[in-house]
C-alpha positions as CSV (number, residue, x, y, z in Angstrom):
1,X,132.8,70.5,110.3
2,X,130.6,71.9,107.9
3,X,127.1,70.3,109.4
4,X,128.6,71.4,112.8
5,X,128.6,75.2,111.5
6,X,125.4,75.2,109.9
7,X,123.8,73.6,112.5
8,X,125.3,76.2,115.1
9,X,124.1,78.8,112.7
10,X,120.5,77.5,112.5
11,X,120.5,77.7,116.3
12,X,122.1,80.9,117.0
13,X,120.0,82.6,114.4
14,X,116.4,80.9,115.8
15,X,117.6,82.1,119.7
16,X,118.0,85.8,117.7
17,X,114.9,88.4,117.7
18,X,115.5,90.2,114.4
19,X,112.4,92.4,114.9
20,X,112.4,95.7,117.1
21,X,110.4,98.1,118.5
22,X,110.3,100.9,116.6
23,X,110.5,104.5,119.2
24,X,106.8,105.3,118.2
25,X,105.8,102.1,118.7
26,X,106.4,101.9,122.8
27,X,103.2,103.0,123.4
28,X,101.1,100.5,121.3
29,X,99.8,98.0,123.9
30,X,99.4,94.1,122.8
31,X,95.9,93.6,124.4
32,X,93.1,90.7,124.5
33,X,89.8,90.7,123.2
34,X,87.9,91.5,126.2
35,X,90.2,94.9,127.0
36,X,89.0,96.7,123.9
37,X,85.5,97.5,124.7
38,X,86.1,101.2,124.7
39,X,88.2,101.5,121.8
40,X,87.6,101.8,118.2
41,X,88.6,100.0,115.6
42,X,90.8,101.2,112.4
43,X,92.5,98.8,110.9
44,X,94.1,94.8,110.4
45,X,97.4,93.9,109.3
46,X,98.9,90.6,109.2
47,X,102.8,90.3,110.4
48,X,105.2,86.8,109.2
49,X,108.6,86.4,110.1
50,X,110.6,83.3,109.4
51,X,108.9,79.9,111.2
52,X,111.8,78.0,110.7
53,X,114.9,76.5,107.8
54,X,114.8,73.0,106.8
55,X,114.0,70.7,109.3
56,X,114.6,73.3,112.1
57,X,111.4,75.3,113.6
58,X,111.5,78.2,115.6
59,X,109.8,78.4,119.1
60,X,106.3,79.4,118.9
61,X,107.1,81.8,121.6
62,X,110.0,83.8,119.8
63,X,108.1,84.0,116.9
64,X,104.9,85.4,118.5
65,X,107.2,88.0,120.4
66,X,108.3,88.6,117.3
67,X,105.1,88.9,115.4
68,X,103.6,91.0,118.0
69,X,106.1,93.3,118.1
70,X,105.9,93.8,113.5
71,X,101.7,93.8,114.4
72,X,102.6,97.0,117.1
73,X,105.2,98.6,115.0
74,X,102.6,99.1,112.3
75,X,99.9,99.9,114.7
76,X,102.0,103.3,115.4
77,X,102.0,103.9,111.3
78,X,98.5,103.2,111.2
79,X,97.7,105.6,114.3
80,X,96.4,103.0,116.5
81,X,97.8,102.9,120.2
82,X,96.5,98.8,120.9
83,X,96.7,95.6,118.7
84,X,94.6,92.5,119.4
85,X,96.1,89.0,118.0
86,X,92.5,87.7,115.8
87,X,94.0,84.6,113.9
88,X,96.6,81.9,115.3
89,X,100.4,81.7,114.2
90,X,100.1,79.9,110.7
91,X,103.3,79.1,108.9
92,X,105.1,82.0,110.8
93,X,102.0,84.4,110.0
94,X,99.6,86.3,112.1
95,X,96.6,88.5,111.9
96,X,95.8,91.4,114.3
97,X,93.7,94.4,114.5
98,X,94.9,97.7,115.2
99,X,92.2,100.0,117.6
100,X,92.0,103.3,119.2
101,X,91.5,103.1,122.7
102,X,92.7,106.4,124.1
């Protein structure tokens, strides 16, 4: 019984998103490389969330939502209205850099 509830509580809690979108941060756009040409550049930051608890990991896709959205959140803080992802997901971490575009 107990295995059975922590195992359902791993799995609910990896299907969760515990990261939103701050109001301010609506308007940050998650954007590639090639769409910043006109834009400058003011700052990195580096988002982590959770990549997984014991022998359970968490999607790479939730967590990247997740990551993107922690990356655009402070993007708003910072100013910037675009983030570009500039490392990989690494143990539930992630560079990006925050530009200027409008």
């Amino acid at each position: 019984m107990k295995n059975s509830l922590l195992l359902a509580s791993v799995c609910l809690m990896a299907s969760c998103s515990w990261v939103e979108l701050e109001e301010d941060a609506r308007q940050v756009t998650l954007a590639a490389p090639q769409d910043i040409t006109q834009c400058k550049q003011i700052s990195h930051v580096t988002a982590s969330v959770m990549d997984g608890m014991g022998p359970f990991t968490r999607s790479e896709g939730k967590m990247s939502e997740e990551l993107a959205t922690m990356a655009r959140n402070e993007a708003a803080q910072l100013g910037g209205d675009t983030v570009v992802p500039s490392s990989s997901i690494v143990d539930g971490r992630q560079h990006f850099t925050v530009y200027r575009c409008q």
